[in-house]
C-alpha positions in Angstrom: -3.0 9.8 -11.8 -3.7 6.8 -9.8 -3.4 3.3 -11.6 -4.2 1.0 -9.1 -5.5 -2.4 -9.2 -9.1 -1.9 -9.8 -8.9 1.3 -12.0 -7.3 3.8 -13.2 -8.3 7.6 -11.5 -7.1 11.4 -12.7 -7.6 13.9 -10.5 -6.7 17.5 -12.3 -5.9 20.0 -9.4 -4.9 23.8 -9.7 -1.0 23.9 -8.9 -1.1 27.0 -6.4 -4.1 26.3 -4.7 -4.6 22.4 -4.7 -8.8 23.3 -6.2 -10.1 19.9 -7.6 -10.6 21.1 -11.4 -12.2 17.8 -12.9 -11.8 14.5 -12.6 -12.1 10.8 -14.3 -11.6 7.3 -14.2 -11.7 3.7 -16.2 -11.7 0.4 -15.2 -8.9 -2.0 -15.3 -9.3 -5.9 -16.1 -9.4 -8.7 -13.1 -7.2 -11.2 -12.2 -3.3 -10.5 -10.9 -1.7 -11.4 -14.0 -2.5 -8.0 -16.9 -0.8 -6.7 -20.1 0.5 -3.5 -18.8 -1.1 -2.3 -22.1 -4.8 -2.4 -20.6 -3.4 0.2 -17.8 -2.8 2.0 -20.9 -5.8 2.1 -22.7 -7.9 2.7 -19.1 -5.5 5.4 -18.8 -6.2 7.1 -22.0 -10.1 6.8 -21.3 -9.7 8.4 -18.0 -7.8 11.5 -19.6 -11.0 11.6 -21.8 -13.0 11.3 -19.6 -11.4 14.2 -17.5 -11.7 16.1 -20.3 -8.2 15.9 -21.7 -4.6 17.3 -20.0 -3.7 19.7 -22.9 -4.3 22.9 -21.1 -2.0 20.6 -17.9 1.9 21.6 -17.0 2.9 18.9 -15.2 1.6 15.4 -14.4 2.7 12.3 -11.9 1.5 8.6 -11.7 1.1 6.7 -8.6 0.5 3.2 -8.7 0.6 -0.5 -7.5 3.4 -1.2 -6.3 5.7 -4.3 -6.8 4.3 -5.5 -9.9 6.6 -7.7 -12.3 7.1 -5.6 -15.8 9.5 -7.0 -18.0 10.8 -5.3 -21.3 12.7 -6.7 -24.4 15.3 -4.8 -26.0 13.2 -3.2 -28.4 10.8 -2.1 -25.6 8.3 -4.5 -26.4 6.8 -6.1 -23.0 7.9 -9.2 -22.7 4.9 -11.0 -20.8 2.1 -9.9 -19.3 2.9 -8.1 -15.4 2.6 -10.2 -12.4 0.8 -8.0 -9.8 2.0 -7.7 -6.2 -1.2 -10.0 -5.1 0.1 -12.5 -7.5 1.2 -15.3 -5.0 2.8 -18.2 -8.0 6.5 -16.7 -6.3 5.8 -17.7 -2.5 8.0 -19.9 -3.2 10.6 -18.1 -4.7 10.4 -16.2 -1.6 10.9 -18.9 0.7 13.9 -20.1 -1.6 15.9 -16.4 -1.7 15.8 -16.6 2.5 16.9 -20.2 2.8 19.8 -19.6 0.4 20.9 -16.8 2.1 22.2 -18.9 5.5 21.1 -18.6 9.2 19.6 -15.6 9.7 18.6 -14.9 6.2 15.8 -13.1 6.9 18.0 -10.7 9.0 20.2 -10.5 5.7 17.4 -9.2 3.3 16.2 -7.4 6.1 18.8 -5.4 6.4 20.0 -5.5 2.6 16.7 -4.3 1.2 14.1 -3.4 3.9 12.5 -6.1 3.4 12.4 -10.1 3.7 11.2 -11.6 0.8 7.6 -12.4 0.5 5.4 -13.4 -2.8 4.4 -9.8 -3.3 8.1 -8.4 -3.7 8.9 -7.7 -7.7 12.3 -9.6 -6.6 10.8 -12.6 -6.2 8.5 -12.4 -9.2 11.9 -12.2 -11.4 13.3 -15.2 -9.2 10.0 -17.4 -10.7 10.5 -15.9 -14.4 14.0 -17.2 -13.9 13.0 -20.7 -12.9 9.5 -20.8 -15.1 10.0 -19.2 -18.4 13.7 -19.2 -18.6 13.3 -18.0 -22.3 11.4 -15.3 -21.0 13.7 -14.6 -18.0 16.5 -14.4 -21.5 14.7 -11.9 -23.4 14.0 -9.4 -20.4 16.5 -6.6 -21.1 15.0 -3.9 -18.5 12.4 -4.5 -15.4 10.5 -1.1 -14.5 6.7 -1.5 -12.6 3.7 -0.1 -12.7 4.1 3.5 -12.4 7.4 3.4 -14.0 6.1 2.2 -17.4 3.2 4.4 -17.5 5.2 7.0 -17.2 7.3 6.5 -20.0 4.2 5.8 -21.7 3.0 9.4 -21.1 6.8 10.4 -22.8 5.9 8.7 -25.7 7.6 5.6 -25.3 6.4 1.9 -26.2 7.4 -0.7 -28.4 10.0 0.0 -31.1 11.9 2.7 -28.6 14.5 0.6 -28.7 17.8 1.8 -26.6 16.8 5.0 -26.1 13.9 4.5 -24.7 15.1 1.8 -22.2 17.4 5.0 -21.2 14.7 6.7 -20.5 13.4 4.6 -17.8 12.5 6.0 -14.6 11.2 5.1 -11.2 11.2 7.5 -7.6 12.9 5.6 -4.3 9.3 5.0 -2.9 8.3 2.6 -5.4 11.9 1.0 -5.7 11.9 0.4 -2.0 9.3 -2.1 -2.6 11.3 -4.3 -5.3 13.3 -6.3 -2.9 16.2 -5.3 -5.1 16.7 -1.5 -3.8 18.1 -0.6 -0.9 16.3 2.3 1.5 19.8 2.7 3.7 22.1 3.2 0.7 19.9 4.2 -1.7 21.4 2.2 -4.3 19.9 -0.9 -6.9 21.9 -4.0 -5.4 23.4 -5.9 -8.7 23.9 -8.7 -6.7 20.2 -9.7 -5.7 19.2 -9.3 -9.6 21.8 -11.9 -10.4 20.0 -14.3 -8.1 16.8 -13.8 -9.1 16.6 -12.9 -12.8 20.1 -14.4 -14.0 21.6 -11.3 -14.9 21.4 -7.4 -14.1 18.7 -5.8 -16.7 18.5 -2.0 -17.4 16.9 -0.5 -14.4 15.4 2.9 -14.3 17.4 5.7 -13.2 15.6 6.9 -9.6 14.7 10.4 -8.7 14.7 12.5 -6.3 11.6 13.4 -5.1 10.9 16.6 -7.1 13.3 15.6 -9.9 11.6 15.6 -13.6 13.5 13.8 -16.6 10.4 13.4 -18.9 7.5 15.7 -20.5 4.6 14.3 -22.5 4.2 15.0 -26.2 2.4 18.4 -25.0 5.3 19.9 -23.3 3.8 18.8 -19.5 6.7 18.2 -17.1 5.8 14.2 -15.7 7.2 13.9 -12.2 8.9 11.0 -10.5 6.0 9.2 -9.6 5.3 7.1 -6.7 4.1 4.1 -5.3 0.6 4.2 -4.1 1.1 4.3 0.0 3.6 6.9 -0.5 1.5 8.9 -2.8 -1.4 8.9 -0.4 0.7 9.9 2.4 1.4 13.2 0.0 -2.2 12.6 -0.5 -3.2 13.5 3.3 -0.3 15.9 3.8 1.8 13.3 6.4 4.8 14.6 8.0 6.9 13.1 10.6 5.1 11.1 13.3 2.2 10.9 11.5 0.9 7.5 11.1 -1.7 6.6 8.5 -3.7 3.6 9.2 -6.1 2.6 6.2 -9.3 0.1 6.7 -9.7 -1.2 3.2 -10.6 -4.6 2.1 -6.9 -5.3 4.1 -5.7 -2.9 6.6 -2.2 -0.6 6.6 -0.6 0.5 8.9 2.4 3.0 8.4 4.1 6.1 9.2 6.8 8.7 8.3 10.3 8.2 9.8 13.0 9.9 9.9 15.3 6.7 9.3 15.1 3.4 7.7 14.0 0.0 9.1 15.1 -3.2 9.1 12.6 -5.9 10.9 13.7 -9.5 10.3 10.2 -10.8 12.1 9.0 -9.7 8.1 5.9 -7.7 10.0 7.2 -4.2 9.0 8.1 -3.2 5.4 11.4 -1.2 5.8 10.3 1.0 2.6 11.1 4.9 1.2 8.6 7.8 1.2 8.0 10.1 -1.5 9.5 13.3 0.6 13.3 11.7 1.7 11.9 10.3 4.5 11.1 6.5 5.4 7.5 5.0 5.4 7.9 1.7 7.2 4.9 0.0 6.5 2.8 -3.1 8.3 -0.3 -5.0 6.7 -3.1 -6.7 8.5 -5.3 -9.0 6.0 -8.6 -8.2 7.7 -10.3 -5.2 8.0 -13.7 -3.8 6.0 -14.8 -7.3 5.1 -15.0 -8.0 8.9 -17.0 -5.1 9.3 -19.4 -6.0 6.0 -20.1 -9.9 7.3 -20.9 -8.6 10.8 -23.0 -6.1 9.5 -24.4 -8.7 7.1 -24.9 -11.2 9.9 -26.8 -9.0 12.0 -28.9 -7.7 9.1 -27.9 -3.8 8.8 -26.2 -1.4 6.6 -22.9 0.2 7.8 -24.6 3.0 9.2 -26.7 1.0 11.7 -23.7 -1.0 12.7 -22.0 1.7 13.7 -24.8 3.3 15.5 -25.2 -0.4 17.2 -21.2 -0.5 18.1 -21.4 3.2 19.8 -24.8 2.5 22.0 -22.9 -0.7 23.4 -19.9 0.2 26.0 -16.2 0.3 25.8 -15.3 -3.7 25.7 -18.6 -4.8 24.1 -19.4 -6.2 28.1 -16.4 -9.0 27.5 -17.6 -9.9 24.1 -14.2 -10.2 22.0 -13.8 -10.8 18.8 -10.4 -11.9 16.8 -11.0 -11.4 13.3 -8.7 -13.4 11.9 -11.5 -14.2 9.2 -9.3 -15.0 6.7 -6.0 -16.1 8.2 -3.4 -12.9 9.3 -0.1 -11.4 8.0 0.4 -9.4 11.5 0.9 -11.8 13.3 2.4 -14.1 10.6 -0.5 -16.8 10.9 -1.7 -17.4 7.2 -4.0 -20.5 8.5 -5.9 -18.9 11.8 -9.3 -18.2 11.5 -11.8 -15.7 13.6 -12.8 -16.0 17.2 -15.5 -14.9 19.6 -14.6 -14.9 23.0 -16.5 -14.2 26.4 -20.0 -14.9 25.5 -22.7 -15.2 28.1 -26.6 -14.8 28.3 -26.3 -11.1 29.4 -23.5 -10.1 26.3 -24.3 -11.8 23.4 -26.8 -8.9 22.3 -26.3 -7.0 18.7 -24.7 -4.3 19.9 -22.2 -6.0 21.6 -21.6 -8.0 18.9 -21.5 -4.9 16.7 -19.0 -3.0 19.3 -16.5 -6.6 19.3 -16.5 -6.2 15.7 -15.5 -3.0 15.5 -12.7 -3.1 18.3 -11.0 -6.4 16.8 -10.4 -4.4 13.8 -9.4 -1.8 15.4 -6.8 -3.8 17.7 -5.7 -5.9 14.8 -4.8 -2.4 13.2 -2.9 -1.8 16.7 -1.3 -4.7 16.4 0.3 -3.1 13.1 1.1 -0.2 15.0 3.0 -2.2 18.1 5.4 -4.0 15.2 5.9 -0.3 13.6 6.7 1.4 17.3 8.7 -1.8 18.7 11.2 -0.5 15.6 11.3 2.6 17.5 9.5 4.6 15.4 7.4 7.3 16.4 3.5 8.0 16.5 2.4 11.3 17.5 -1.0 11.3 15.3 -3.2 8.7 13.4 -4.8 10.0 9.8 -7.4 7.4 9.3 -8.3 6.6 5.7 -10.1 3.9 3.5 -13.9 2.9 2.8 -14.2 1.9 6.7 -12.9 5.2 8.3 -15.9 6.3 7.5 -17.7 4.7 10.1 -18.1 6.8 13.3 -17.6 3.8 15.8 -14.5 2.8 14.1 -13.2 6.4 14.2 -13.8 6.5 17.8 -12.8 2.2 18.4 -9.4 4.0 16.5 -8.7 6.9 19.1 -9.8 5.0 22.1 -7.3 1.9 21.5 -4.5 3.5 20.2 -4.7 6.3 22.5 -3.4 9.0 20.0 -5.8 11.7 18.0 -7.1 10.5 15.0 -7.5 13.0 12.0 -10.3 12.0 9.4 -10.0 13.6 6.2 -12.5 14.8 3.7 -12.8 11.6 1.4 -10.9 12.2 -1.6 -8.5 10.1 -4.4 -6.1 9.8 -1.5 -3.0 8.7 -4.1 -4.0 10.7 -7.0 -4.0 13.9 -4.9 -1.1 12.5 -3.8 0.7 12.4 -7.4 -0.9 16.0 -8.1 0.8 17.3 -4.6 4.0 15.9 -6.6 3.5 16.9 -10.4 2.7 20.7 -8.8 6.0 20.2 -6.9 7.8 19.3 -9.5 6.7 22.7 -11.2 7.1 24.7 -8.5 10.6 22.9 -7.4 9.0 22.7 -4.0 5.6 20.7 -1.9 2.7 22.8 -2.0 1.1 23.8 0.4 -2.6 23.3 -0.1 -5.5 23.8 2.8 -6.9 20.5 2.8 -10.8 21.2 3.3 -13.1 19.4 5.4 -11.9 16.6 7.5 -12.5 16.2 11.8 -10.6 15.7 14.1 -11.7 12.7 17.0 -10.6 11.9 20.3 -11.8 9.3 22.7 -10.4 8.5 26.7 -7.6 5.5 26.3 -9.0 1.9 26.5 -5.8 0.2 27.2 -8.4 -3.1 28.8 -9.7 -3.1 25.4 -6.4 -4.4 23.9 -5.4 -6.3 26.8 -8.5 -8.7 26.0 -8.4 -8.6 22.9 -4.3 -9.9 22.5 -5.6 -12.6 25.8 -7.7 -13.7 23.4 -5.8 -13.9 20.0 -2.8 -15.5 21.9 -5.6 -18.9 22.6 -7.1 -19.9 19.0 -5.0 -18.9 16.6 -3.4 -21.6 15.8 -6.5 -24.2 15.6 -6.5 -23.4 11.4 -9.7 -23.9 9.3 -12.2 -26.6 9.9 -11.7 -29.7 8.4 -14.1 -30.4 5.2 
């Protein structure tokens, strides 16, 4: 199962031989502030839709991470769940690293993985607190997404009382990204829930990776869940020095490690995988969009843009563009906007313009790679996912300016084959190991000039900020 923002997905595999059975999926409500209750019900009309899980053994949920649910001691949701794109706690944020001295950010950092940012549940609690103190009173436990839809599936909900805030459980993947769970030590951190919240709530107990301490009503065994980058990385089959870059409406950038992180610059998310490993984790804020207004712009579908991009050369003939369209997280420049660069009367042609477009996605995405390997980790392979990996030129833009071999997989439900991979481990007490089908395989020669202009070029207008009005 996949709850994510937009929707809720099921994906019913076989457990020995990873065949897609049926599937189904239901919408969920806009906006980044939801009673966890409509996850529910898009839940339940997804199982319907599948066709029901009766005849199902086990079952695990990946989800959203991050997001803010609060429980009262009866096990009655306290307020309606602040997402992780739910910014009201920037603040917050900025509040937890001042307090903490010189070098705070080093100090959360290296406490939790992570410096504080609006998305982090931590901070969330930290605005309750300040907000809707009465609120911040009643919460008795704090669980997220994936957490409380699980507990759902055990046939808890309001009126469970003790018990069922007992019965609470997370996996280390999706406690990573709290800001209140540490990777290194693997251990909540009291401390930091005193700070934000006011006082230490009932936390769910976290699992190893193919522990199991629920079943439904049914008898299905429901896995320890994950959080929804981890859960794809099961999804693809990632191991060690794999690094999975995703061109979605935002890009993501991150790969298995061996180790934790700690990156005070903020740039790379020190967070836990869903194996024992480490997933360290980097965003960029532009990436399909830039690809849909260019393609827009020039008056084509995808497929023609790409077929543009490919019959232009390697550097679009000087034509650079920074696509910074709407500001950037990596760098950390939240008020830079886009920039084309090295326009003359020979260049400025629609494939060019198609190629630039392509390659300053691609080099903002290596630009979330360079803050992953400047931590020392390691990239020996890229698995390219998300709506725009489906683009040949950005395939190729991808292996060219990285210079590593990028695997495309068959498109699939990424983090609910991910949870499936899980829910049949948990049966089996090991991964499965399931042939996944389709896919390619693309290399292209290294275009390390490529990069070069393109960072040349990002380093001169990113600070001019938006146009007045």
């Amino acid at each position: 199962m996949d709850s994510s923002t937009q929707s809720c997905k099921i994906v019913i595999r076989d457990a020995d031989t990873g065949v897609l059975l049926r599937h189904g999926s239901a919408p969920h409500p806009e906006g980044t502030e939801v009673d966890p209750e409509a996850w529910w019900s898009a839940l339940q009309r997804a199982i319907e839709l599948a066709g029901g899980i009766d005849d199902v053994a086990a079952v695990s949920v990946g989800a959203q991470q991050h997001g803010m649910v609060c429980l009262d001691a009866d096990g009655g949701v306290v307020r309606p769940a602040l997402l992780w794109n739910d910014t009201r706690s920037a603040a917050a944020a900025q509040s937890l690293i001042s307090e903490a001295g010189s070098g705070g950010e080093r100090h959360w950092a290296e406490a939790t993985g992570t410096v504080p940012v609006a998305s982090l549940t931590s901070t969330k609690l930290r605005w309750l607190a300040d907000n809707e103190p009465d609120n911040a009173a009643r919460t008795a436990a704090v669980c997220l997404p994936h957490d409380w839809l699980s507990w759902r599936l055990a046939g808890y909900g309001p009126g469970s009382g003790s018990a069922g805030i007992e019965a609470l459980c997370t996996d280390r993947s999706d406690a990573s990204g709290t800001g209140y769970w540490s990777p290194a030590s693997g251990a909540y951190l009291p401390d930091v829930l005193e700070k934000t919240l006011g006082h230490v709530p009932a936390l769910p107990r976290v699992l190893g990776p193919l522990d199991s301490m629920l079943k439904t009503p049914a008898g299905a065994l429901i896995g320890a869940g994950a959080g929804d980058n981890a859960a794809a990385a099961l999804g693809v089959n990632a191991g060690l020095g794999d690094v999975v870059v995703s061109v979605g409406t935002s890009g993501t950038v991150f790969a298995v490690a061996d180790r934790p992180v700690a990156d005070p610059s903020g740039l790379v998310a020190g967070f836990a995988d869903a194996r024992g490993y480490f997933l360290p984790l980097a965003c960029t804020l532009n990436a399909s969009r830039v690809l849909d207004a260019t393609a827009r712009v020039l008056g084509v579908d995808h497929l023609e843009l790409s077929r543009l991009a490919l019959s232009a050369p390697a550097g679009a003939s000087g034509l650079v563009l920074v696509p910074y369209f709407e500001g950037e997280r990596t760098p950390n420049l939240p008020d830079a906007t886009g920039s084309l660069h090295g326009m003359t009367l020979a260049n400025f042609t629609p494939a060019n313009l198609a190629r630039a477009a392509v390659e300053g996605v691609a080099c903002s995405l290596a630009d979330g790679l360079k803050a992953l390997t400047d931590l020392g980790i390691t990239a020996r392979r890229v698995i390219l996912v998300g709506g725009g990996a489906r683009s040949e030129a950005v395939q190729h833009a991808v292996a060219a300016i990285f210079g590593l071999p990028v695997s495309v997989p068959e498109r699939g439900e990424y983090v609910a084959d991910g949870a499936a991979c899980q829910a049949a481990g948990a049966l089996r007490g090991a991964f499965p190991s399931w042939e996944n089908g389709g896919g390619r395989t693309v290399e292209a020669g290294p275009t390390p000039s490529v990069l070069q202009r393109y960072r040349a070029a990002a380093a001169f207008p990113a600070q001019l900020g938006p146009a007045p009005v």
